[in-house]
N, C-alpha and C positions, 0 to 999 in steps of 0.2 A: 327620483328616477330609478333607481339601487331598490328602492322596496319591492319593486313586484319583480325581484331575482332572486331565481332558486337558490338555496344556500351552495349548492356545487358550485355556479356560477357567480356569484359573493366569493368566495373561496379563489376562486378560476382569477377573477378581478385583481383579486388582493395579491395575490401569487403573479399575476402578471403585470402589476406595477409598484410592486415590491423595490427596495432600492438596489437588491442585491438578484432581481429578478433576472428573465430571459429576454431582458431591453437591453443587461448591460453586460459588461466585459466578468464583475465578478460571479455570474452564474456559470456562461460559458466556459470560462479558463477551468474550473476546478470541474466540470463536465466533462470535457474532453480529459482531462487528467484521470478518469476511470479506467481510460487506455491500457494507464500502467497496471492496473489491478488485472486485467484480463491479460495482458502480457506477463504478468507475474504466474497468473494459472497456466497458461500455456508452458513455463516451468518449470510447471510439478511433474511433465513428462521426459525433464532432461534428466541426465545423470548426474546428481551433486558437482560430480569432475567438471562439469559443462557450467556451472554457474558462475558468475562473477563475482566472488567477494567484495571487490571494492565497491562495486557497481549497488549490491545491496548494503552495502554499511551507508552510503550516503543516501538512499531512497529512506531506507530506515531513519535516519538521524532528520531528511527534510520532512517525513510525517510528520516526527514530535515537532522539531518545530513550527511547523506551518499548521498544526492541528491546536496547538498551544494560542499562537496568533488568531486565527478563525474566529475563537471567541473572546479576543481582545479589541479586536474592531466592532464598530458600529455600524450599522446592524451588525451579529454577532451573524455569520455566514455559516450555514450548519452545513450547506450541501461541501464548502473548501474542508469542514471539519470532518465531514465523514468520509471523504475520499482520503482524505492524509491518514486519519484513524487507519483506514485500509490497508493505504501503503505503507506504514510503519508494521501493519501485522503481515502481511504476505511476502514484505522482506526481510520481517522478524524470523519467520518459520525458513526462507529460502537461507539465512543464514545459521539457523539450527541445520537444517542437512546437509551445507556445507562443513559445519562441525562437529558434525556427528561424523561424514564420511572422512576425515582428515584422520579423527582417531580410531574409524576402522580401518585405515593405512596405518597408523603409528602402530596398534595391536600387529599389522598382519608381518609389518616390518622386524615386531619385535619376535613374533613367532618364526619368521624366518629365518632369522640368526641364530634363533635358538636351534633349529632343526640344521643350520650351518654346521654349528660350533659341536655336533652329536655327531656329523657326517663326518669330522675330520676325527 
């Protein structure tokens, strides 16, 4: 029956009754968790000051884990692994510019003592 199907649709078949396909919860869940990736971009437009530290150390820390898991299970779920892959890098970077901006406060702080301590 499968023989006279185009290979898109062999493909389409295969993808669509996949164990970790869009029949079941493990496609969906780590789909909708792209969310956070696009919620993550939308905070490239905040100001470091505005970002959440704790909020990205645990996004970051659930990437690795959950990306580590992905292909520890069976079927190996590539779509939960590259969404975590994601969210470990876009709250890897959202916590570089919160620490980046912390130490251009620590410099501005230091500068300005320094210009204090000239003024007295």
């Amino acid at each position: 029956q499968t023989h006279n199907m185009s290979p898109w649709a062999g493909r389409f078949h295969q993808f669509w009754n996949h164990p970790a396909g869009p029949k079941t919860i493990h496609f969906w869940a780590p789909t909708w968790k792209w969310m956070l990736i696009v919620a993550s971009l939308s905070d490239l437009s905040k100001p470091a000051s505005h970002i959440s530290l704790n909020q990205n150390l645990a996004l970051a820390a659930t990437g690795i884990i959950w990306s580590r898991y992905a292909t520890q299970i069976t079927p190996v779920n590539w779509n939960l692994f590259a969404v975590n892959v994601f969210v470990f890098l876009s709250s890897g970077y959202q916590l570089y510019r919160i620490f980046k901006w912390k130490q251009e406060q620590k410099a501005l702080e230091a500068q300005n003592s320094v210009t204090e301590d000239e003024n007295l």
